[in-house]
Each structure stands twice: as structure tokens, then as C-alpha cells.
N, C-alpha and C positions, 0 to 999 in steps of 0.2 A: 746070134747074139750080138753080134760087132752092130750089126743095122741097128740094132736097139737104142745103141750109143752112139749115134755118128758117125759109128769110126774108130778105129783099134785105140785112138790116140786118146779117146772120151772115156774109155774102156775100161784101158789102164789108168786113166787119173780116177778115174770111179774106185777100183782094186784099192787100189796104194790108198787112196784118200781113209775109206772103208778096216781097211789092213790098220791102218795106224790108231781108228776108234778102238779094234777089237781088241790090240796088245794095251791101250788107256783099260780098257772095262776087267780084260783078265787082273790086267793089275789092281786093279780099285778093288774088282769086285771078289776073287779068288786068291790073288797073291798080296792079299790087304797087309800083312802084315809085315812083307817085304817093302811093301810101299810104303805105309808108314813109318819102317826104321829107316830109310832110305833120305826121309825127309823131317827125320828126329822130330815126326807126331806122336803125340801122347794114344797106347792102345785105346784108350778109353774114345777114342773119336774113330771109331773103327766105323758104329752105324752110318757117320756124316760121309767119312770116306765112299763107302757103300753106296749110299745116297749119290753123291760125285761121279758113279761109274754108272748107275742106273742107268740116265738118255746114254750112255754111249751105248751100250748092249742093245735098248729099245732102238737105237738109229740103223747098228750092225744088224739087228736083225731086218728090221724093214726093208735097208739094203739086198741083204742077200734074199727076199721075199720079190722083191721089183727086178735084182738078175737073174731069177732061178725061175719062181712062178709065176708072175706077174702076166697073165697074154700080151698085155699091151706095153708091157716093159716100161720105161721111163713115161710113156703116154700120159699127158694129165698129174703128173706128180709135182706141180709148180708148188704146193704148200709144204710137201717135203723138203725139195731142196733149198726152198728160201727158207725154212727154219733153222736146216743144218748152218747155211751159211748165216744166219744171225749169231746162232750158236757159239759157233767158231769167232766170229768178229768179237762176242763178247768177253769167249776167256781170253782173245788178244787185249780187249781195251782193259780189262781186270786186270790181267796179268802185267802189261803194260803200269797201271795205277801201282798192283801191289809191291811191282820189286823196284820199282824206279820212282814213285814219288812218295808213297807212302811207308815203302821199305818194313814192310811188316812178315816177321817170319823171312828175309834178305840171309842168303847164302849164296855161295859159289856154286852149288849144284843147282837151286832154283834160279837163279839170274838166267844161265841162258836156255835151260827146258823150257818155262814157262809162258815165255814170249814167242820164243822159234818155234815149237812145235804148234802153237795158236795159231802163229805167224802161218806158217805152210797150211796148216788146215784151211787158213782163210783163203791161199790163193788158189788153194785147189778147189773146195769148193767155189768160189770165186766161178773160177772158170769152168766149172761143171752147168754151173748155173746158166753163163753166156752161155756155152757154147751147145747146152741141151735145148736153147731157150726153144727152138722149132717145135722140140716134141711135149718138153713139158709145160707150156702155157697154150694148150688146145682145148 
């Protein structure tokens, strides 16, 4: 499996990157309700939440579908990983927009989840992207 990724070091930023979707989607999607009072949302936007968590589970899954089944593992996946990393880039620029210029829904709890964890998703994926580029643009 390490060959699949470059390298232990491709591996792990895959895991961890993946890991961090799947604790977004449980919470969106299964502990909605934890996560809305967390961020004093109204239940009634439970479906939107939901909706929110969707692509993370559909990504977590394809993930774990390209480490687990995949024969050709990472092989030819260049549309996957450029999406995740558009993905990610945009709830940085959103989140970025929402708490810092447009300050809508601004809190002490959302100021720095919002942007840091976008933030990180974006350099890992970032650099999943470089540094797969060999196997996934074939």
C-alpha cells in the first residue's frame, strides 16, 4: 500500500487528510444536532447541515474505495484529487469571506475552526496533489 502513495509520508497526509473529512461528515451528518447547538444553528436547518456533510462522506468514501480496492490505487485519480483540493480551497475562501469581511454568523468559536481547519485541508490536500502528481495524471 505505501507504493500506492509514494511513500509512507503521502500515506499519512492521505489518512489524516481523509480522518479529518470523516469526523466533518459524522458530525454534519449523525451528530447534527450536536453540531448545530455547538454553533447556536437553528434545528430547523438540520436538512442544510446534512446537505454540508454530504461530499464529505461521498469524498471519505471514495477515499477509503482508492486505499482499500482500488488495483490501481491512486493510478489516474487526477479528477478526484483536484476536486477535493478545489473543495477545500473554497471553504477556505468562504470561510475566510464569512468571518473576517462579511462577519455573518461571527463568533469566538467559528473565527478560528472555520478558516484553520479549511486552511489545513487545503495544504494537505495541496500537497497530496503535487506530490501524487506521477501517479494520478496518467
Amino acid at each position: 500500500m505505501i507504493e500506492k502513495f509514494n511513500g509512507i509520508v503521502y500515506l499519512i497526509i492521505f489518512v489524516v487528510h481523509f480522518l479529518v473529512y470523516a469526523v466533518y461528515a459524522f458530525r454534519a451528518i449523525v451528530g447534527t444536532k450536536g453540531f448545530m447547538d455547538q454553533y447556536n444553528i437553528d434545528h430547523s436547518a438540520a436538512v442544510i447541515t446534512r446537505f454540508f456533510g454530504a461530499p464529505f462522506v461521498g469524498s471519505f468514501l471514495m477515499a477509503l474505495y482508492i486505499m482499500f480496492v482500488r488495483d490501481g490505487g491512486v493510478n489516474g485519480t487526477w479528477a478526484f484529487f483536484n476536486l477535493v483540493f478545489v473543495q477545500n480551497l473554497m471553504y477556505l475562501i468562504f470561510g475566510i469571506y464569512t468571518i473576517y469581511i462579511n462577519k455573518l454568523g461571527h463568533t469566538e468559536k467559528t473565527n478560528s475552526e472555520g478558516v484553520i481547519a479549511a486552511g489545513v485541508l487545503t495544504i494537505l490536500s495541496a500537497i497530496l496533489t503535487y506530490g501524487l502528481a506521477d501517479k494520478i495524471y496518467i
